[in-house]
C-alpha positions in Angstrom: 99.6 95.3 96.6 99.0 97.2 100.0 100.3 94.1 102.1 103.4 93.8 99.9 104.1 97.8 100.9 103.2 96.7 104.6 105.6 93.7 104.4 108.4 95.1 102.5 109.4 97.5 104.8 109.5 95.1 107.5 111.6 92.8 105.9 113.8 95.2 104.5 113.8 97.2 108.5 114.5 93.7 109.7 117.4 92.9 107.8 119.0 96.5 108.1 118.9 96.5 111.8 119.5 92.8 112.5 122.8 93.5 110.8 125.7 93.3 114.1 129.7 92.1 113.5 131.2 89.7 115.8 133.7 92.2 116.9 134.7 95.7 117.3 137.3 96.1 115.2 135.8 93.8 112.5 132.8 96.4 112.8 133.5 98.5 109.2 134.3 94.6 107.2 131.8 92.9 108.5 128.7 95.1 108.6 128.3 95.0 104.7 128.5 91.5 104.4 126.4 90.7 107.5 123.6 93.2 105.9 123.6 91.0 102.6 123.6 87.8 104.6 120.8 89.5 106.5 118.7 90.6 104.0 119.1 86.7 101.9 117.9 85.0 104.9 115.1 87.2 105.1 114.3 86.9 101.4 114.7 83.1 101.7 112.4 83.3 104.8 109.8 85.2 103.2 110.0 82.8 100.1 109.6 79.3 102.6 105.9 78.0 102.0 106.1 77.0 105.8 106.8 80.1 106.8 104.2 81.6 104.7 102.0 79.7 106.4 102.8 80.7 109.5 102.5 83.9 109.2 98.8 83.5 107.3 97.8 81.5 110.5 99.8 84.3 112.8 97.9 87.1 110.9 94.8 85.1 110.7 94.1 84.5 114.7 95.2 88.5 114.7 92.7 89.5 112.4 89.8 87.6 114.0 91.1 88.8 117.3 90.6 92.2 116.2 87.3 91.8 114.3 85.7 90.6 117.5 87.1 94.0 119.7 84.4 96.3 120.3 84.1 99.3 118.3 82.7 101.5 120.7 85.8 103.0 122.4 87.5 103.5 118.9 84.4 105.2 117.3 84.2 107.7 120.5 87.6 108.3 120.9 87.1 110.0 117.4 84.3 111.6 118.0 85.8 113.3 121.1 88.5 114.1 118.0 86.3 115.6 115.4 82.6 115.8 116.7 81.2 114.1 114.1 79.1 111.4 115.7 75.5 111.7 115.4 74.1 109.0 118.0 75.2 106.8 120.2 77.5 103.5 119.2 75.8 100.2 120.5 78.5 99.1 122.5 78.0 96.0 121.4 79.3 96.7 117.6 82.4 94.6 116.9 85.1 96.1 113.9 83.5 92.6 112.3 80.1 94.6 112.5 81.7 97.6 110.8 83.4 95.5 108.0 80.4 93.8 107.3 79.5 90.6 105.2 83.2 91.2 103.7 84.9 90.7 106.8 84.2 86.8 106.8 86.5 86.8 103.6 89.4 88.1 105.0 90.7 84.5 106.0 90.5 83.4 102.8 91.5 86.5 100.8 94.8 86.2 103.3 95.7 82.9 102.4 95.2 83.5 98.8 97.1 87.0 98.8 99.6 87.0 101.7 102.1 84.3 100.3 102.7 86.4 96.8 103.1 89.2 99.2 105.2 88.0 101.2 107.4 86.8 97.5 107.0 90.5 96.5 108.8 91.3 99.8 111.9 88.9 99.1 112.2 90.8 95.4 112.3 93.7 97.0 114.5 93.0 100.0 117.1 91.3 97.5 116.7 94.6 95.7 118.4 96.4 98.4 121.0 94.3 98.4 121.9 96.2 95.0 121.5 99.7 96.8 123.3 98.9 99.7 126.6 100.7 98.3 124.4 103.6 97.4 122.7 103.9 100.6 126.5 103.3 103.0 127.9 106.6 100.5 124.6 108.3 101.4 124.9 107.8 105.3 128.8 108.3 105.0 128.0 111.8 103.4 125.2 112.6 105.7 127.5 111.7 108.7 130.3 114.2 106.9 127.1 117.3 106.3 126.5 116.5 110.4 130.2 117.2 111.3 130.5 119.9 109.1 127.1 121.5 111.1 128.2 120.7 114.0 131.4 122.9 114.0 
C-alpha cells in the first residue's frame, strides 16, 4: 500500500508535467488532450510486465546500494538534531545492520509487491484522467482569485 502512495504520485506528477503542445497558439487545445495522452502512456507503462521489471531490478540495486551505506553519519547527524544518542555508533554499522535479519527480504518482498503497485498506480493515474476538467476549473478559478488579489 505505501509503495502504491509513493508511486502514484509520480506517475500522476509525471504525466501532468510531461504534458507540452506543439505550438503556441495550439497551447489551450492541445494541453488537455496531450495530458490524457500523457497520463495513458504512463498508465500503459506502469502496467508493461517489462517495465515492471525494470524498475524492480532499478529499485533493487538501489536498495542494496543503500543497505550497504554506513549509518554512522545519519545516526549523528540526528543526534547533533535531538541529543538523544547514548554511545557512540560503530562506524562500521550499515542501514542493512539497522534493518536487521528483515532487510535480506526486501528483494524478494519487492518483486512480489512492486508490480501490483505499480497496477495500483495506472488505476489511479487513469483516474485523473476523470478529474482533469475538475482540476483545469480549479486552476482557472485560482488563476481568476490571483488577479483579483493582485489588483
Amino acid at each position: 500500500m505505501r509503495r502504491s502512495l509513493i508511486l502514484a504520485p509520480a506517475a500522476l506528477a509525471s504525466a501532468l508535467f510531461a504534458a507540452q503542445p506543439a505550438a503556441a497558439q495550439d497551447a489551450e487545445a492541445a494541453a488537455p488532450l496531450a495530458a490524457e495522452e500523457n497520463i495513458a502512456e504512463v498508465a500503459e507503462g506502469l502496467r508493461d510486465p517489462a517495465m515492471q521489471q525494470l524498475a524492480i531490478g532499478v529499485l533493487g540495486a538501489m536498495i542494496e546500494g543503500l543497505m550497504e551505506m554506513p549509518a554512522a553519519p545519519l545516526i549523528e547527524a540526528v543526534d547533533r538534531a535531538d541529543g538523544t544518542l547514548d554511545e557512540p555508533v560503530d562506524p562500521d554499522t550499515t542501514l542493512a545492520d539497522l534493518a536487521g535479519p528483515e532487510a535480506a527480504e526486501i528483494p524478494a518482498r519487492l518483486s512480489e509487491e512492486l508490480p501490483a503497485a505499480m497496477e495500483t498506480a495506472a488505476d489511479m493515474s487513469e483516474s485523473l484522467t476523470a478529474m482533469l476538467p475538475v482540476l483545469r476549473q480549479m486552476a482557472e478559478r485560482l488563476a481568476e482569485v490571483g488577479e483579483v488579489a493582485r489588483r
